[in-house]
N, C-alpha and C positions, 0 to 999 in steps of 0.2 A: 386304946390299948397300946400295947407295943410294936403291935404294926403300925400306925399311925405315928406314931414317934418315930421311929426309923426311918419313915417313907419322907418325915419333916424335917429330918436333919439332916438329911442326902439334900444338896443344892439340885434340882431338876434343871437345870442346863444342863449340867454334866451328865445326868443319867437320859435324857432324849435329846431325841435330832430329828431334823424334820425325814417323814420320807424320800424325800429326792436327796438326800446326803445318805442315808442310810444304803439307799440301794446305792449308789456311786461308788462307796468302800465295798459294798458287798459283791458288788459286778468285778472290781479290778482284785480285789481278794480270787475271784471265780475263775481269772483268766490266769492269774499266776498258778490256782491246783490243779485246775484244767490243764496248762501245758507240762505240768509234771508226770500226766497221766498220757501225753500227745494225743489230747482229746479235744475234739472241736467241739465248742459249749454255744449255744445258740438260748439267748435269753430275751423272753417275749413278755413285753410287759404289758399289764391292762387295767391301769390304773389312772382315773379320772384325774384331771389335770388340777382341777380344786383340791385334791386329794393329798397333792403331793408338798404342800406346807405343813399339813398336817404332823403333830411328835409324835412318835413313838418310841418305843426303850432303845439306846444304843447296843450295836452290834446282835438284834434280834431275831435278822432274817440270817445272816451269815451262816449260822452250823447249819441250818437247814440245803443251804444249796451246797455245801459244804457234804454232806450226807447223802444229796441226789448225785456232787459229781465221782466221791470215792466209792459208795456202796451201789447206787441205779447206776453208773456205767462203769465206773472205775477200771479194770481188766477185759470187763467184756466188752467193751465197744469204742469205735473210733470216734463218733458224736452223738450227740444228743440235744432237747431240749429241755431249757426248765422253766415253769410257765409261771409266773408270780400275778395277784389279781386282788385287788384290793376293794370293799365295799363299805359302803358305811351301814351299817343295821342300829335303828335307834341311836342309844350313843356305842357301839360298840364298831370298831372297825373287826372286818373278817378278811385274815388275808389265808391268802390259799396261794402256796407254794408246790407244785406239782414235778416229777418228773416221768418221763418214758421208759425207763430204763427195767431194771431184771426187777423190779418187786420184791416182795418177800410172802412166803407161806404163812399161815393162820398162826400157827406156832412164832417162825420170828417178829412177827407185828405186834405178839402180844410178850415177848422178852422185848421191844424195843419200848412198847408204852409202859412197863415195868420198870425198865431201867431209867427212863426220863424222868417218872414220876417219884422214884427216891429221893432220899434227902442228902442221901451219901455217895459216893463211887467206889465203893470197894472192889468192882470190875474195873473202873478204868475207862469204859466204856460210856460213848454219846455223853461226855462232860459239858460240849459246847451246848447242846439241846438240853439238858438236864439245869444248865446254870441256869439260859432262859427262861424256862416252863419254874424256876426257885424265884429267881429275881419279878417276873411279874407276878405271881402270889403275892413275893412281900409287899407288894405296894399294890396290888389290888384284888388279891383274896381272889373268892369264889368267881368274880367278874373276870377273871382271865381261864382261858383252856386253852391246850393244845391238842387236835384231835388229829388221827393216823390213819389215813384208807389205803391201803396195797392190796395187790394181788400180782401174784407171778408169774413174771414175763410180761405183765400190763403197766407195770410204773407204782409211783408212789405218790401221795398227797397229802402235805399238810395242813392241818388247819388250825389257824393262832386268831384267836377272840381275843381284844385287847380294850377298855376301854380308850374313848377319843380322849385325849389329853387336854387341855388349853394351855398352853403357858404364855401369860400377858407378858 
């Protein structure tokens, strides 16, 4: 179909990078929002060392901690951490991005998996997670999710299904 065409005429070099490159943009990305916000960012990683050649989509994890450092601490607090944890299930990797920070009530967890899950942005709003959760679709359909656990005052948690990629 036409996802399969598009997902062939995109050169996969350009559309992944290994894990350990992805978080390295994504870490000094976090230290530049972080000090806009004079917020100490403390990032803990738990991600198996075999793990870390693995592809995954360019700039994937970015809006996420991006999201934990403006909205989980952003005003309210001088540090924080964000927990990133990466597993392989079948051929799926599971990453799970977490933070401590203010959460959100039952109502905004469910305007923020609403607005991700658009096709459009007519809010304006979570573009960077909203591209994500479009771009792996296009290339792997139902085999990719992004799932949301908060609660308020406890933090928040994301979870990105992604299948394993090879690229020879």
């Amino acid at each position: 179909g036409t996802q399969t065409l598009f997902a062939y005429s995109m050169n996969y070099n350009t559309l992944f990078a290994s894990i350990e490159e992805e978080l390295d943009i994504t870490k000094s990305m976090s230290v530049i929002l972080s000090s806009q916000f004079n917020l100490e960012i403390n990032i803990i990683e738990d991600i198996p060392d075999r793990l870390k050649n693995c592809k995954i989509l360019k700039l994937s994890l970015e809006p996420f901690f991006e999201n934990a450092i403006i909205h989980g601490y952003g005003n309210y607090s001088s540090s924080g951490d964000i927990k990133i944890s990466i597993r392989p299930s079948d051929n799926v990797l599971i990453i799970r991005i977490s933070d401590n920070g203010i959460g959100m009530s039952e109502s905004e967890l469910k305007e923020l998996i609403g607005s991700i899950n658009r096709t459009t942005s007519e809010d304006g709003k979570h573009i960077g997670m909203r591209n994500v959760n479009l771009r792996l679709k296009i290339l792997f359909g139902e085999e990719s999710t992004i799932n949301i656990e908060s609660e308020k005052n406890k933090g928040t948690t994301f979870i990105l299904r992604m299948p394993i990629v090879e690229i020879k």
